[in-house]
C-alpha positions in Angstrom: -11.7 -11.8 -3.3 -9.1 -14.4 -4.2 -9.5 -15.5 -8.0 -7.8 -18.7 -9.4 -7.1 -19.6 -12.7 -6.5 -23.6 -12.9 -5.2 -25.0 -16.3 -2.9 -27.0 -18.1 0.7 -25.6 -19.2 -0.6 -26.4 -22.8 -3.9 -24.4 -22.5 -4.5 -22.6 -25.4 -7.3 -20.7 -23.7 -4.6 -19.3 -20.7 -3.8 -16.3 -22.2 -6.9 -15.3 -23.6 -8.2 -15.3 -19.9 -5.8 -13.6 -18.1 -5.4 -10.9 -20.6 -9.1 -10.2 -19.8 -8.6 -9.8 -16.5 -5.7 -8.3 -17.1 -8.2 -5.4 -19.1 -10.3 -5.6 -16.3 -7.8 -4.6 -12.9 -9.0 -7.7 -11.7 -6.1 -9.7 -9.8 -5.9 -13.5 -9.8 -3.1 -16.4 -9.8 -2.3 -19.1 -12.0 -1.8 -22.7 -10.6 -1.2 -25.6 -13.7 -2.8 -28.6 -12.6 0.8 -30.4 -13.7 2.5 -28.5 -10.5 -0.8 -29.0 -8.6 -2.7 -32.2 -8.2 -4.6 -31.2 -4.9 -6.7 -28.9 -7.6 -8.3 -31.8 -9.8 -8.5 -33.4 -6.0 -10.4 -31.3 -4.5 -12.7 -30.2 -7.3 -12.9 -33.3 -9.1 -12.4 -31.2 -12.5 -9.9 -31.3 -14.8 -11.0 -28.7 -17.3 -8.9 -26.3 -19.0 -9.2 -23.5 -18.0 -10.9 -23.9 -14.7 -11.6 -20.3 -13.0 -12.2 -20.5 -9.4 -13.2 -17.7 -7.3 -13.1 -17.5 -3.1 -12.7 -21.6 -3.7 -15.6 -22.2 -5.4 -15.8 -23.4 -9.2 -17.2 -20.1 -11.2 -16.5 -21.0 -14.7 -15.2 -24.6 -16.3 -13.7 -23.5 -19.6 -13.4 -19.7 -21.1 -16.0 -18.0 -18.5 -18.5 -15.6 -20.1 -18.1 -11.8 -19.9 -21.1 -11.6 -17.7 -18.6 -13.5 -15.0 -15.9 -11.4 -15.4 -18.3 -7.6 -15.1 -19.6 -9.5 -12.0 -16.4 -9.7 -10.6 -15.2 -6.5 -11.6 -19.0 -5.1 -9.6 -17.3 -6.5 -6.7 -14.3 -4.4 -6.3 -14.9 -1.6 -3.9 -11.7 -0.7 -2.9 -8.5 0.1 -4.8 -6.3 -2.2 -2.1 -8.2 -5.0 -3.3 -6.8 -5.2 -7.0 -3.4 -5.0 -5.5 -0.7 -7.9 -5.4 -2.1 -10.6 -2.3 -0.3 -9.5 0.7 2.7 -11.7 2.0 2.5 -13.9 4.9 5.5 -11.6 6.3 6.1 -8.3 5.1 8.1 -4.9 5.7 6.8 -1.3 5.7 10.6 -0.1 5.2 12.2 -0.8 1.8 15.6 -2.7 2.9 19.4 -2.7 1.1 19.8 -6.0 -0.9 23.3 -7.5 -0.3 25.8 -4.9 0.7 24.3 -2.7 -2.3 23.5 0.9 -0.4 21.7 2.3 -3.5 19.1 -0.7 -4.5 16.1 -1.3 -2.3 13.7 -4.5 -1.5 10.2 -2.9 -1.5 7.1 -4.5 -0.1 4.6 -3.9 -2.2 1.4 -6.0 -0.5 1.4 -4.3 2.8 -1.4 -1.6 4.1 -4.1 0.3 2.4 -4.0 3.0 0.1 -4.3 6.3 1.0 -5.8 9.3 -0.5 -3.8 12.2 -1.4 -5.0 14.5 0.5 -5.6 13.3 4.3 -9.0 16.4 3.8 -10.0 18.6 1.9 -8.3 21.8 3.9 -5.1 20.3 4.2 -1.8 20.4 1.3 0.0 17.5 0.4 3.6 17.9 -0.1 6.3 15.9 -2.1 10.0 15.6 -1.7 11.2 18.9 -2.9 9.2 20.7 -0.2 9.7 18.2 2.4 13.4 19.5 1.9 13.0 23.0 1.8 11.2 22.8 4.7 13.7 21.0 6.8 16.6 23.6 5.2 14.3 26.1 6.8 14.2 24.5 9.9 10.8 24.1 10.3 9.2 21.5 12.4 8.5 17.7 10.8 6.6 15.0 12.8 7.2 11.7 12.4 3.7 10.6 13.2 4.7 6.5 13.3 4.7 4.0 16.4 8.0 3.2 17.1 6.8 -0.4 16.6 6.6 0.5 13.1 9.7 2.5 12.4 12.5 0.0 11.8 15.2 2.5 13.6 15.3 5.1 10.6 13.5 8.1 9.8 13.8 11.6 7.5 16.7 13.6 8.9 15.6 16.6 11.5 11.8 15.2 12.5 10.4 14.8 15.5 8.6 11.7 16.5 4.9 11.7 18.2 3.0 8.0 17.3 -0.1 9.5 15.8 -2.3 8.0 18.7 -0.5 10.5 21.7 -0.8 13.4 18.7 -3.6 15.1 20.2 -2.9 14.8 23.7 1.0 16.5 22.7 -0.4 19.2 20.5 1.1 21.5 22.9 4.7 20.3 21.8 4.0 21.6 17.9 4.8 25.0 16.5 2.5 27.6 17.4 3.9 29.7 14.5 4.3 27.6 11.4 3.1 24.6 9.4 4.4 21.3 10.7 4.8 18.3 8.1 3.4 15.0 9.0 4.3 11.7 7.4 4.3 7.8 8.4 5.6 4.8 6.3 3.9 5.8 2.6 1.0 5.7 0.5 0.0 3.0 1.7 0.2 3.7 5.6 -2.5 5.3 7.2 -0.6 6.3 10.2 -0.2 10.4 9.6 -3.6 10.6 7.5 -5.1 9.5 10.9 -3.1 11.8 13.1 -4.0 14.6 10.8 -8.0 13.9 11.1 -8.1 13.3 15.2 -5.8 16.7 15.1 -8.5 18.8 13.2 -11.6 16.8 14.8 -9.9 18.4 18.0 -10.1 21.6 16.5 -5.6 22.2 15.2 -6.2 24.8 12.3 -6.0 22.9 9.0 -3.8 25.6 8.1 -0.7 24.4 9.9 -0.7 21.0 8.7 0.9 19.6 5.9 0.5 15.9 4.9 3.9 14.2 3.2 1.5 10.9 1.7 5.0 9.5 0.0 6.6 8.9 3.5 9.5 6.7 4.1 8.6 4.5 1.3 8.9 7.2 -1.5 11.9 8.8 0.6 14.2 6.1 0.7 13.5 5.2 -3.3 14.1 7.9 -4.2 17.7 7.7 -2.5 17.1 10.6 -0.1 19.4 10.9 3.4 17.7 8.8 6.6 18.8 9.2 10.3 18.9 6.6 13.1 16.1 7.1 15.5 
C-alpha cells in the first residue's frame, strides 16, 4: 500500500496529518505540489492536503479518522510499515569512504523475520555466536553465494540453505551447529532450519543466529573473505 500526501509547502494542515499517521505506523511520502506539477496534472486537484492512497484520491483536505483506522485494518504484515524498498539495494552493510568503522545499511530490503525460526529451536545473539566459534563448534553459513558479497563470520562453513538437506551428512553429529544468513530481515537460515526439521534433523542441534551479517558487521565484529 503506497500512501501519498500531496500539499503545499505552506499547508497548515501538513503536520497535523502526518503526525497521525505517524501515531498510527502507517508509512506514507510527502510530495509539495510546488516541486510536483504532474500531481495537480494528473488529479485535477489542487487541495491542500490531498491524501492519495495506491494512486487514487482518498481524502481532499484533513481525511476523517475513519480513513486513517481503514488504512491501519489493512496492514497485515510488519514489512509493510517499513521504509519503500529502493530500486537497488544491498543485503551487506558497506564502509563509507575509506572510514573502516562506519557502515551504509540498507534498511528497505527483505522481510522480517521472527525470532525464533520454531518453536523447538534457540535463538542466539553475538555473545554466543562467539563463544561458540572460541569452542570450535561448527557454524553454517546457510546463504547463496549469490548473496554473500565475499565476506562472512570468521570460522563458518557455507551450505546455501536450498542443498541443506541433501548435505545434512556434512553437519556435526555431536553438537549444535549455528545457522545464520544476511539478518533479520533475510529469510535465508529460517528456511534452511524448517526444510532441516521437516526432514526430520533433531531441533535440538540447531541454533538460529536471526541478527546475521547485518547485526554482525554493526556491531563492528571480525568478517573473513569467503
Amino acid at each position: 500500500m503506497k500512501i501519498l500526501i500531496a500539499a503545499t509547502k505552506t499547508c497548515p494542515h501538513r503536520p497535523s496529518l502526518e503526525k497521525l499517521f505517524q501515531e498510527a505506523w502507517l508509512p506514507y511520502k510527502v510530495n509539495y505540489f510546488e516541486d510536483h506539477p504532474e500531481i495537480f496534472e494528473k488529479y485535477q486537484l489542487k487541495h491542500s492536503p490531498l491524501l492519495i492512497v495506491d494512486e487514487k484520491v482518498a481524502s481532499v483536505g484533513m481525511p476523517e479518522i475513519a480513513i486513517i483506522n481503514d488504512l491501519r485494518a489493512k496492514i497485515r504484515d510488519i514489512s509493510e510499515i517499513r521504509t519503500p524498498k529502493r530500486d537497488r539495494n544491498h543485503m551487506i552493510p558497506k564502509n563509507i569512504g575509506t572510514e573502516p568503522d562506519l557502515v551504509e545499511v540498507d534498511t528497505t530490503w527483505g522481510s522480517i523475520q521472527s525470532i525464533k525460526a520454531a518453536q523447538s529451536v534457540h535463538t542466539v545473539g553475538e555473545l554466543e555466536v562467539y563463544q561458540h566459534h572460541m569452542k570450535g563448534l561448527p557454524i553454517i553459513d546457510a546463504r547463496k553465494p549469490d548473496t554473500s558479497d565475499g565476506v562472512t563470520i570468521p570460522g563458518s562453513k557455507n551450505i546455501p540453505y536450498d542443498e541443506l538437506v541433501g548435505r545434512m551428512d556434512e553437519l556435526d553429529e555431536s553438537n549444535p551447529s549455528i545457522f545464520f544468513c544476511n539478518g533479520p530481515q533475510c529469510p535465508q537460515s529460517s528456511t534452511a532450519i524448517k526444510n532441516l526439521l521437516d526432514a526430520g534433523y533433531p531441533a535440538n542441534r540447531i541454533l538460529y543466529y536471526r541478527g546475521g551479517m547485518h547485526d554482525w558487521i554493526t556491531l563492528g565484529l571480525p568478517l573473513q573473505k569467503i
